[in-house]
N, C-alpha and C positions, 0 to 999 in steps of 0.2 A: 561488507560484512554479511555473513551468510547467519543461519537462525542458530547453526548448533557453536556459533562463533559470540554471538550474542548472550546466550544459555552459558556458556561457558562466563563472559566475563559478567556475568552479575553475578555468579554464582562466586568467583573470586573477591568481587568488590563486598558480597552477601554473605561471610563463612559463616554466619547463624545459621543461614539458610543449607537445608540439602540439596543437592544438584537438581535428584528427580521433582523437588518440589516447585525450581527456578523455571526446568522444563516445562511443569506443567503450568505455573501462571504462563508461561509466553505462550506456551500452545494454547489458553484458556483468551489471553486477547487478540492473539489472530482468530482466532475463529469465534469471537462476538465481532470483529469487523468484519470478517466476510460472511458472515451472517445478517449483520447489519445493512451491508449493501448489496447483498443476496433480497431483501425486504424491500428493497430502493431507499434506504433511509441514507442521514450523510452523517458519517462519522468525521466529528472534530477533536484534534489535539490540540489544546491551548498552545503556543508556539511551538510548535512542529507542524502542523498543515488539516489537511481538511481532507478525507476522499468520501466522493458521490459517488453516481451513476449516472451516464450518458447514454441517448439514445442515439444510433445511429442511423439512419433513412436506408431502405433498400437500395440498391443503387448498382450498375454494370460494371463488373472491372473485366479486367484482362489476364487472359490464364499469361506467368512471365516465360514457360515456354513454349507452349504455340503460341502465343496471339493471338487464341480466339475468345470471344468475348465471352464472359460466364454471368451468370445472375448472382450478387450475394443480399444473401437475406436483412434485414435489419436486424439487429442484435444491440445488447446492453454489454457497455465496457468500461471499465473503472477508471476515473481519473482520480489524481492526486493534485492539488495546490498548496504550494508551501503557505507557511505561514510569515509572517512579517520578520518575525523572530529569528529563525533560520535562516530566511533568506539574507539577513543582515549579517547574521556569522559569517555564512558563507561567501558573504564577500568583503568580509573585513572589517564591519562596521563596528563597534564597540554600544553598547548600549549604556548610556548618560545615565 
């Protein structure tokens, strides 16, 4: 599901709501999370998951075509973990 596919069905499940308004709350929580983890903070969704930020170590890779060795910087990249909840959907489990 892509964002304007998302935007779309809340805004059918939402007919109080107007589209441009559906729009804007979603554009308004993506960008307090990547804001949030722009901060290094971690953003949790009670059963949907959890994303941080990770540090990666500088480290030598390999250009894939020459072969020759490159330097890559350390850099910060997002992770995501599910949460118990989902994960259990997603593999069938029923919740007692």
């Amino acid at each position: 599901m892509i964002r304007s596919e998302l935007i779309q069905k809340l805004a059918e499940e939402n007919p109080h709501l107007f589209q441009r308004d559906v729009e804007r709350i979603v554009n308004t929580i993506f960008e307090e999370i990547t804001e949030a983890l722009a901060r290094g903070e971690r953003v949790e969704l009670r059963g949907f998951g959890a994303f941080s930020v990770k540090q990666r170590e500088a480290r030598i890779g390999r250009n894939p075509r020459t072969g020759e060795s490159v330097r890559v910087e350390e850099k910060a990249v997002p992770f995501f973990k599910t949460g118990k909840l989902l994960r259990d959907r997603l593999n069938g489990i029923e919740e007692e």
